[in-house]
Backbone as CSV, one residue per row, in Angstrom:
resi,resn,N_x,N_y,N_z,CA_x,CA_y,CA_z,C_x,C_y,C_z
1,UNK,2.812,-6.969,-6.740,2.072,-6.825,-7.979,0.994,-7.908,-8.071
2,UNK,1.171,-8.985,-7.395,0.420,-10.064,-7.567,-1.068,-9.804,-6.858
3,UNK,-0.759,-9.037,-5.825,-2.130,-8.805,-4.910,-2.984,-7.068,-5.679
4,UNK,-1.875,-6.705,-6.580,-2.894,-5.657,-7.672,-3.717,-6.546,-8.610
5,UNK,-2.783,-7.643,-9.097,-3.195,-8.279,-10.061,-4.879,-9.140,-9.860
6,UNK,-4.737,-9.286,-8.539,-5.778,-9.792,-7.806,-7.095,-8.901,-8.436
7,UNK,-6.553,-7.861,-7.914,-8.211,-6.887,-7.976,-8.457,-6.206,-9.371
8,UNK,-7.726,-6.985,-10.163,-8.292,-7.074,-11.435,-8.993,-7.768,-12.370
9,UNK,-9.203,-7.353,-13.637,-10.134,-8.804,-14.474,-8.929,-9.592,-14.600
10,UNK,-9.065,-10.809,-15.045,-8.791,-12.031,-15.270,-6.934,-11.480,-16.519
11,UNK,-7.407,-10.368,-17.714,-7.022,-10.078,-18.681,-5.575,-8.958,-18.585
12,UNK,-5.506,-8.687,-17.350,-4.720,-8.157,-17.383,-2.792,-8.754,-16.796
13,UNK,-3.074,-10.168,-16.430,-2.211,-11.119,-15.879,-1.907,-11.327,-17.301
14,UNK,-2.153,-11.348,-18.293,-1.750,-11.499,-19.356,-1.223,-10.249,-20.618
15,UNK,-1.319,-9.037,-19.798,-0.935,-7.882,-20.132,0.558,-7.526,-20.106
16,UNK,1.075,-6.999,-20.936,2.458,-6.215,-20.432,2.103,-5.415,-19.238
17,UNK,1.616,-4.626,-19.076,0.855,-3.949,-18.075,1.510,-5.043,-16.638
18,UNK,1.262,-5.726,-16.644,1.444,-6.629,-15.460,2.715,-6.421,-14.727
19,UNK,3.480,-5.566,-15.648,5.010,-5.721,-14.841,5.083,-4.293,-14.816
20,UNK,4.364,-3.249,-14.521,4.433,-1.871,-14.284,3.724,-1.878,-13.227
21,UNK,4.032,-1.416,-11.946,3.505,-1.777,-10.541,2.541,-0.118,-10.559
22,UNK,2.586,1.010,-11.096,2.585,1.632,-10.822,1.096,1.943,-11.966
23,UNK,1.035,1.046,-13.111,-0.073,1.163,-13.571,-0.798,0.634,-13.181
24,UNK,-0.119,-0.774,-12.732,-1.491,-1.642,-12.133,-2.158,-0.874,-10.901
25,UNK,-1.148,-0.420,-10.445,-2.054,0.468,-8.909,-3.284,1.226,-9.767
26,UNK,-2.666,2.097,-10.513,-4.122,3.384,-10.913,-4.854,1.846,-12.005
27,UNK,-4.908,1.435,-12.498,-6.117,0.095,-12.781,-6.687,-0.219,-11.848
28,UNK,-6.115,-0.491,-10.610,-6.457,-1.114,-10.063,-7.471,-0.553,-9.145
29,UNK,-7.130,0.852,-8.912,-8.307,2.098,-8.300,-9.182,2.206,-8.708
30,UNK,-9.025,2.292,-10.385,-10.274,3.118,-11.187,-11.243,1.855,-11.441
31,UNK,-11.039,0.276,-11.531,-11.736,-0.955,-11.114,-12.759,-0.349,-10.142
32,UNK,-11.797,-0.636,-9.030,-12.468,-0.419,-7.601,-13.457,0.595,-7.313
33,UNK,-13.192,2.093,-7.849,-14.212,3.063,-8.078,-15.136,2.657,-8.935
34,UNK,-15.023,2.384,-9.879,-15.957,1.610,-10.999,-16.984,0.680,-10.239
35,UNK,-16.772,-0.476,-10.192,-16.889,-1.661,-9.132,-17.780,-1.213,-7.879
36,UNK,-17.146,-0.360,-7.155,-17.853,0.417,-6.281,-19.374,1.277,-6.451
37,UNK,-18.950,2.232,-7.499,-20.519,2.880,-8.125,-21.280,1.972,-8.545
38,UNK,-21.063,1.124,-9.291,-21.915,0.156,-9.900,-22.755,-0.564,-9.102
39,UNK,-22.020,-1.239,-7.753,-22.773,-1.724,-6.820,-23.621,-0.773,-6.360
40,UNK,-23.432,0.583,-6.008,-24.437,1.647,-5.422,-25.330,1.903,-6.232
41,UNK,-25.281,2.173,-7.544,-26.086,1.929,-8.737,-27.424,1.183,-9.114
42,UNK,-26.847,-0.301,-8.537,-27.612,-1.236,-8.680,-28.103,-1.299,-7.197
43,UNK,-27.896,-1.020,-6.139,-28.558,-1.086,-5.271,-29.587,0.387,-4.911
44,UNK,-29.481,1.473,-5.645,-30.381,2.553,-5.674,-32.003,1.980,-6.783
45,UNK,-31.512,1.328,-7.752,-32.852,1.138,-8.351,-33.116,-0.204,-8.239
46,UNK,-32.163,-1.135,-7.704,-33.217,-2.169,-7.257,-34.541,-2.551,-6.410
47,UNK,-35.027,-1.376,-5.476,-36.346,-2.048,-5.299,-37.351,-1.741,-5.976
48,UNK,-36.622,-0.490,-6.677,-38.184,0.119,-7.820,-37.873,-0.934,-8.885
49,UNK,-36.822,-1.576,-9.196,-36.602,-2.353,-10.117,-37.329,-3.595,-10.136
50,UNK,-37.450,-4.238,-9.386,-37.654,-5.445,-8.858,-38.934,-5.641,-8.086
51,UNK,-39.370,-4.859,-7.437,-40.623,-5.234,-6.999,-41.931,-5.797,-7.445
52,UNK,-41.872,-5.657,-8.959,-42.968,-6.840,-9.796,-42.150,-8.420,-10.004
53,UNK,-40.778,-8.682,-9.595,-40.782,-9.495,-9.800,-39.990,-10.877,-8.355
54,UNK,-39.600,-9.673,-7.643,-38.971,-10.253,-6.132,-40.256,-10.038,-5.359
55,UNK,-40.354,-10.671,-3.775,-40.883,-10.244,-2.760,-40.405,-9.262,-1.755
56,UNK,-40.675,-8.368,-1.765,-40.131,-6.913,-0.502,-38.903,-7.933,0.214
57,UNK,-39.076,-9.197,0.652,-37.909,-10.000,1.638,-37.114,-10.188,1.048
58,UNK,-36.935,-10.766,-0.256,-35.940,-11.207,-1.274,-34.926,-9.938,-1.668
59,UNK,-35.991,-9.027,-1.746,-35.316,-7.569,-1.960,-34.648,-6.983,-1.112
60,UNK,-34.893,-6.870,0.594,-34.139,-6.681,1.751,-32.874,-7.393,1.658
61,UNK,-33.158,-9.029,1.379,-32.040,-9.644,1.473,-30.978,-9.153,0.639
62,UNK,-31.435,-9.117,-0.480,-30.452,-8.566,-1.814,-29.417,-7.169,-1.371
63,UNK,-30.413,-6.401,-1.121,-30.022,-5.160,-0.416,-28.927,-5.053,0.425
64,UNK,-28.910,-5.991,1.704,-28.157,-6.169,2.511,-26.556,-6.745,2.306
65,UNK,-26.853,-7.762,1.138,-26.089,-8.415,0.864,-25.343,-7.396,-0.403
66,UNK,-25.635,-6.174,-0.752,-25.163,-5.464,-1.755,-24.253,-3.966,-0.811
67,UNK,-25.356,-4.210,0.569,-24.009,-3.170,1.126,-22.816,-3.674,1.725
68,UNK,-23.202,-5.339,2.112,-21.859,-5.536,2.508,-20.814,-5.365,1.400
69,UNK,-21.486,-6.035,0.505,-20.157,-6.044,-1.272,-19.623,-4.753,-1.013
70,UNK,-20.479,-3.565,-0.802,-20.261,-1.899,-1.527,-19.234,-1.634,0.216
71,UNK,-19.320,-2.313,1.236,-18.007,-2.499,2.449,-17.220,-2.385,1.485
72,UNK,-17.121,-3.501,1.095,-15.843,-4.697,0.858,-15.130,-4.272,-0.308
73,UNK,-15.833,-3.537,-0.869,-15.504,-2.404,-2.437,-14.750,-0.736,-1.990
74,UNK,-15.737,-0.949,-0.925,-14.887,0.594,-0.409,-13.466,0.441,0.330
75,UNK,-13.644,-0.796,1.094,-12.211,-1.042,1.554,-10.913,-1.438,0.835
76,UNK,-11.501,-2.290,-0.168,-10.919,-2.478,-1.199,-9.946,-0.816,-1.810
77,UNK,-10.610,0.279,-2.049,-10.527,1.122,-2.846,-9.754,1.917,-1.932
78,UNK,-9.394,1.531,-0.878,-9.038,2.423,0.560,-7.167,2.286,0.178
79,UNK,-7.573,0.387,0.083,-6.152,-0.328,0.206,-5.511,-0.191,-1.181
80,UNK,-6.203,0.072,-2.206,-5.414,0.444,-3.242,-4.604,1.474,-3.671
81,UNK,-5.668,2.722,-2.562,-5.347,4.062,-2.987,-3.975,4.127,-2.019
82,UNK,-3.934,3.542,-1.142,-2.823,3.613,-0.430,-1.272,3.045,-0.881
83,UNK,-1.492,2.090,-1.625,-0.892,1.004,-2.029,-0.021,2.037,-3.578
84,UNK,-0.787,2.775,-4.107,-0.658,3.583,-5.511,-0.129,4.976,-5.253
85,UNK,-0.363,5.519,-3.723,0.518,6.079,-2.877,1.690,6.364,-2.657
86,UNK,1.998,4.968,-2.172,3.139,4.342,-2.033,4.028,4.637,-2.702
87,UNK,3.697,3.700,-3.974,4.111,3.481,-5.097,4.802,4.761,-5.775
88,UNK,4.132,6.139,-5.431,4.427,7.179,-6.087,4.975,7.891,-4.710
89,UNK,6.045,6.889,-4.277,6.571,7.906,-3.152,5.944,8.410,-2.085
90,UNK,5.263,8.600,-1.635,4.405,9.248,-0.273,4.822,8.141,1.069
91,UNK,4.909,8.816,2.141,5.458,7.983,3.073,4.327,8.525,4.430
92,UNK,4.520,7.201,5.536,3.613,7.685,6.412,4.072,7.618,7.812
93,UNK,4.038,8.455,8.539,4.437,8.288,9.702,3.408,8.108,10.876
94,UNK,3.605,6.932,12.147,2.926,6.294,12.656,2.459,7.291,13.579
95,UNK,1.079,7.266,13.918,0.368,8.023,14.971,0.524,7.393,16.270
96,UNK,0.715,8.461,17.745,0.571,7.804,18.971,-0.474,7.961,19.025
């Protein structure tokens, strides 16, 4: 629960919520989907956004540095969904 608790806001360690493993999983998805669009969001209108006030380079950089996040968000959202899975019973058997 502690590593759901992770990929949440700050507010929910202080929730009853905190001791239901099975809510924190679906919180902890719909974050991550959330979290996820938002970064794609903001990286679809940032160069029309920004170009009166960044340089085209500043903006590449930004860019780059917004798909790694939108990685690191998708993997994120990979390990949760699996994790909430789990949680609801589903089992997996290992591939040769």
């Amino acid at each position: 629960m502690g590593w759901l608790l992770d990929r949440l806001p700050p507010e929910y360690r202080l929730s009853p919520v905190r001791r239901q493993p099975l809510l924190l999983a679906m919180a902890a998805r719909t974050q991550a989907e959330a979290t996820l669009e938002a970064t794609r969001e903001v990286y679809r209108g940032a160069r029309a956004g920004l170009r009166d006030r960044l340089e085209p380079a500043e903006i590449d950089t930004g860019l780059a540095a917004l798909e790694a996040l939108a990685a690191v968000f998708k993997r994120t959202l990979r390990e949760v969904g699996l994790v909430e899975e789990a949680l609801q019973g589903r089992s997996w058997r290992p591939r040769l």
